[in-house]
C-alpha positions as CSV (number, residue, x, y, z in Angstrom):
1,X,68.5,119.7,49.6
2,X,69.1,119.5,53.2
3,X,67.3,121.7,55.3
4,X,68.1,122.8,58.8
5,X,67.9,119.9,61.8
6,X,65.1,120.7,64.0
7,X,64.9,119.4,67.5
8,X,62.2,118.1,69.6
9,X,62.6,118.2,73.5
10,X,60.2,117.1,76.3
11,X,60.5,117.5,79.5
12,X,58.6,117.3,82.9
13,X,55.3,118.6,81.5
14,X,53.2,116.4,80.4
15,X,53.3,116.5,76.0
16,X,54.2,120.4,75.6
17,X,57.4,119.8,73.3
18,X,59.7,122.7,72.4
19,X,61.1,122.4,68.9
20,X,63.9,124.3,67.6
21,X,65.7,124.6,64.1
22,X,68.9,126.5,65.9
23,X,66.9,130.1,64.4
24,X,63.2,129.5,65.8
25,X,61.7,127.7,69.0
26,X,57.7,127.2,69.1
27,X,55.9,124.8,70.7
28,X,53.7,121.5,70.4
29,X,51.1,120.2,73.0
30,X,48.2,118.1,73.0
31,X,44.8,119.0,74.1
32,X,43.6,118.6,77.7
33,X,41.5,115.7,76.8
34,X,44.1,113.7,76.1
35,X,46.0,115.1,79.4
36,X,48.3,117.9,77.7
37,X,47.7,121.3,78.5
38,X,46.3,122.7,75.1
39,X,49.5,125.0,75.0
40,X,50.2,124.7,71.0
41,X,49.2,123.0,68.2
42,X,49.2,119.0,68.3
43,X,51.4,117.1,66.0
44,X,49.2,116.4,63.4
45,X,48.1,120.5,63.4
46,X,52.0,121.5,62.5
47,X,52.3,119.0,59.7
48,X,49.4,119.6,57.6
49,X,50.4,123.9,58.8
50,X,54.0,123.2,56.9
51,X,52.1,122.1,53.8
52,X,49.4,124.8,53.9
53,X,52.3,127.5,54.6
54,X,54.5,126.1,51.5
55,X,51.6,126.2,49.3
56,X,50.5,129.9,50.1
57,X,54.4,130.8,49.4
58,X,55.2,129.0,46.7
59,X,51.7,130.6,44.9
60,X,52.7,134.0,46.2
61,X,56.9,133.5,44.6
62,X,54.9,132.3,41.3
63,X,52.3,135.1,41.0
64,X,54.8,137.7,41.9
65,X,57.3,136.4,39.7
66,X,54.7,135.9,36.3
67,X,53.4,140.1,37.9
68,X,49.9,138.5,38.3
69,X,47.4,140.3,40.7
70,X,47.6,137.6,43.2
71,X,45.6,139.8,46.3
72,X,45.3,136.7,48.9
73,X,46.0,133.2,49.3
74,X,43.6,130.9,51.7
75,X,44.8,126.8,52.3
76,X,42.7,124.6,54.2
77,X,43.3,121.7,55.3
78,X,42.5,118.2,56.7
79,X,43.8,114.7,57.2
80,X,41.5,111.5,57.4
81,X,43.5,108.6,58.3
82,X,41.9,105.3,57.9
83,X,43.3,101.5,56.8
84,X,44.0,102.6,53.1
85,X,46.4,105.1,54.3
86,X,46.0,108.9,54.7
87,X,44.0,111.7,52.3
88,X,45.0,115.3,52.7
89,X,42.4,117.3,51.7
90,X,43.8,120.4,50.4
91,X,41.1,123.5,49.6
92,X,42.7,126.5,47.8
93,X,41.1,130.1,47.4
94,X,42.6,133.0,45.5
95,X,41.8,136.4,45.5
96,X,42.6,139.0,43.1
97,X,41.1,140.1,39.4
98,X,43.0,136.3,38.0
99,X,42.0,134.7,34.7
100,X,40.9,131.7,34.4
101,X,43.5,130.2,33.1
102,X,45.6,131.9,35.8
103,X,43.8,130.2,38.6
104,X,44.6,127.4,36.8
105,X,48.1,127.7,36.4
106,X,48.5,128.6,40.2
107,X,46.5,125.2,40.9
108,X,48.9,123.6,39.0
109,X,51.6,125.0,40.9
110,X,50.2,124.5,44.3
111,X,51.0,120.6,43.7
112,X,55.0,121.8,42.9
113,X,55.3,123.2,46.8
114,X,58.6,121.8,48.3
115,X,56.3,119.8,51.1
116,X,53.5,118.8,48.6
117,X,56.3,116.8,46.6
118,X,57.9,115.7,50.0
119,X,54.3,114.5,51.5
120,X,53.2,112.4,48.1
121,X,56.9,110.8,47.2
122,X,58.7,108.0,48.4
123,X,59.3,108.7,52.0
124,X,61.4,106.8,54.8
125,X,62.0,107.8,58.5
126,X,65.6,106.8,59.6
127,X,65.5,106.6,63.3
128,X,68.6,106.3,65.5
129,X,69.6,106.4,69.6
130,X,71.9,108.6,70.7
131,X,73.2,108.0,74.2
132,X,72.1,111.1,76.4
């Protein structure tokens, strides 16, 4: 599956990147005490927000789908990154009058997100110039 190209662009301003995926534009920054401006989310923010986003979807799709009371759906997250490599810790919370056995499921599920599968499979980085 190919999804949409999204570009990255920095200018004059020191770290505030615009990214765009040709539909969208938002923004990226780094916090003032590492000289950015604090404008947006840093980097590391936006990747563990794409997983946290595709989990609380895909749960949503699932429960809707199956006609289970799924009321609310809360993902946090965090990333410790150390010489072993990197942990996501990934807290999930549902809300509505669920089973057991429901909560479960939807536990199970969260692991079959597009960007959870993406995030804990083989990955490689192809990286390329371009002459401006």
């Amino acid at each position: 599956m190919v999804e949409p190209a999204v570009t990255a662009h920095i200018g004059s301003t020191n770290f505030l990147v615009l990214l765009d995926d040709g539909a969208h534009t938002w923004i990226a920054d780094e916090p003032e005490s590492l000289g950015g401006g604090d404008r947006g989310p840093g980097p590391v923010s936006i990747l563990l927000s794409s997983l946290g986003a595709c989990t609380s979807i895909t749960l949503k799709m699932y429960a809707q789908r199956k006609g289970w009371p799924l009321a609310d759906v809360r993902v946090t997250l965090s990333i410790e990154t150390g010489d072993e490599g990197t942990t996501i810790d990934r807290k999930v919370t549902l809300e509505g009058e669920l089973s057991d056995e429901q909560r479960e499921r939807l536990l199970q599920i969260a692991n079959a997100c597009p960007v959870h599968k993406i995030l804990t499979r083989p990955i490689s980085v192809r990286t390329g110039l371009t002459a401006a």
